[in-house]
C-alpha positions in Angstrom: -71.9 -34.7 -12.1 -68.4 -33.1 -10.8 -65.5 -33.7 -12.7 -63.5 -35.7 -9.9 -66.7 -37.7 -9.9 -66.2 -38.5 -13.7 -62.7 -38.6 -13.4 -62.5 -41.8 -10.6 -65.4 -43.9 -12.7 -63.0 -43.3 -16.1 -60.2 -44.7 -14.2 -62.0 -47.4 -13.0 -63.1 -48.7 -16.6 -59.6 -47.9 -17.0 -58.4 -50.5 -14.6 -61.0 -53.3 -14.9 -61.2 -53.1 -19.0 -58.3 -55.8 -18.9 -61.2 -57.9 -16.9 -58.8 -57.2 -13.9 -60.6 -58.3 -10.5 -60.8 -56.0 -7.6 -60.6 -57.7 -4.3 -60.4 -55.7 -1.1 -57.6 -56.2 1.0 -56.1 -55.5 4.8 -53.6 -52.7 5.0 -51.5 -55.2 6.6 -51.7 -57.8 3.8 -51.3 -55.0 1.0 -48.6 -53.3 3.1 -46.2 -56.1 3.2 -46.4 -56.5 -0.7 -46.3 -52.6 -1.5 -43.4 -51.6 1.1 -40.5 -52.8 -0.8 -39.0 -50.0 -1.7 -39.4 -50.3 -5.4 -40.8 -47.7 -7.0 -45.0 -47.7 -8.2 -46.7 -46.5 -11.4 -49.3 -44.0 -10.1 -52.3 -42.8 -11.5 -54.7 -40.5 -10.1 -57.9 -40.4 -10.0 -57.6 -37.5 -12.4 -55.6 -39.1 -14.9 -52.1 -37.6 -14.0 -48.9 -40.1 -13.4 -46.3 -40.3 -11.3 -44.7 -42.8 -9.3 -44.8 -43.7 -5.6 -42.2 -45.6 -3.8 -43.6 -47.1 -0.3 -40.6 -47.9 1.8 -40.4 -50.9 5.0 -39.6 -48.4 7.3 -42.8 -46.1 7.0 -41.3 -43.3 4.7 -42.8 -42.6 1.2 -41.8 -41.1 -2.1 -43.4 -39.5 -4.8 -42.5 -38.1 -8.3 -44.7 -36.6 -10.3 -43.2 -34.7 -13.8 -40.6 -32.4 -12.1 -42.4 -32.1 -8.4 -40.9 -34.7 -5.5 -42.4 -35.0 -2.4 -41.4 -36.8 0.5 -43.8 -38.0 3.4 -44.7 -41.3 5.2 -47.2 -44.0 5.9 -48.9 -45.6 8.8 -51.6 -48.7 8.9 -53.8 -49.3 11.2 -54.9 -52.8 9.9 -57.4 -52.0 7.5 -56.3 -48.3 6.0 -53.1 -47.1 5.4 -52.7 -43.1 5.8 -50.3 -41.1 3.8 -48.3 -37.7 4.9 -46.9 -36.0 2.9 -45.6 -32.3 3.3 -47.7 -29.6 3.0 -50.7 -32.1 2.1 -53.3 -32.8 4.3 -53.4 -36.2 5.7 -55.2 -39.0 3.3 -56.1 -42.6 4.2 -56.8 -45.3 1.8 -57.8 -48.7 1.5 -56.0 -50.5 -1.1 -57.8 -53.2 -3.6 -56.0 -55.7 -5.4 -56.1 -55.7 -8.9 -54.5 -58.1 -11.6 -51.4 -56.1 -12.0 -51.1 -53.8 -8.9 -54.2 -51.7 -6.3 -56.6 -49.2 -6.3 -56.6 -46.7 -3.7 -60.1 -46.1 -1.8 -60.6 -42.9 0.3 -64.7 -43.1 1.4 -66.4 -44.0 -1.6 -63.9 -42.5 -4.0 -61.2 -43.5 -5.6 -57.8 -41.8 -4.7 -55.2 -43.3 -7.0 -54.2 -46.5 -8.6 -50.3 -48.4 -8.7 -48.9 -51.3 -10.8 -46.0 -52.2 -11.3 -43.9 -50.2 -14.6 
């Protein structure tokens, strides 16, 4: 099995071991409640953390240990795509969770955000 393989289903136990229910969700629904411009706990589907900060006006904001990145976002209705610089382009679904989303891109899972 590959590692990134591995890597999404730990995070996943990770996420539901609270009994957390997934539920998927319309970019346009999640969007509204994720574009505030307060900043996200991420996780990655290979275990490393950062935060994300998704702002109203389509711009986006990531920390991760000493690296920032700045990009944006689009939806479409059902996915929301990220940009960032220097990164190819990556869209996602996002779940709902008890205490924030999962990120979907195919049948894998990107990233995940709560609140800190």
């Amino acid at each position: 099995m590959s590692t990134r393989f591995i890597a999404s289903c730990v995070l996943a136990c990770v996420v539901l071991a609270g009994g957390a229910s997934v539920s998927p969700t319309f970019a346009s629904e999640s969007v509204t409640e994720i574009a505030d411009g307060q900043p996200w706990q991420v996780t990655m589907f290979n275990g490393r953390r950062g935060e994300m900060t998704f702002n109203p006006d389509g711009t986006l904001k990531m920390r991760r240990g000493v690296m920032n990145m700045r990009g944006n976002w689009t939806s479409d209705g059902e996915q929301v795509c990220l940009n960032m610089a220097n990164m190819p382009q990556r869209c996602v679904i996002f779940e709902k969770t008890a205490d924030g989303y999962i990120a979907v891109n195919g049948e894998n899972m990107a990233f995940a955000i709560r609140r800190p």
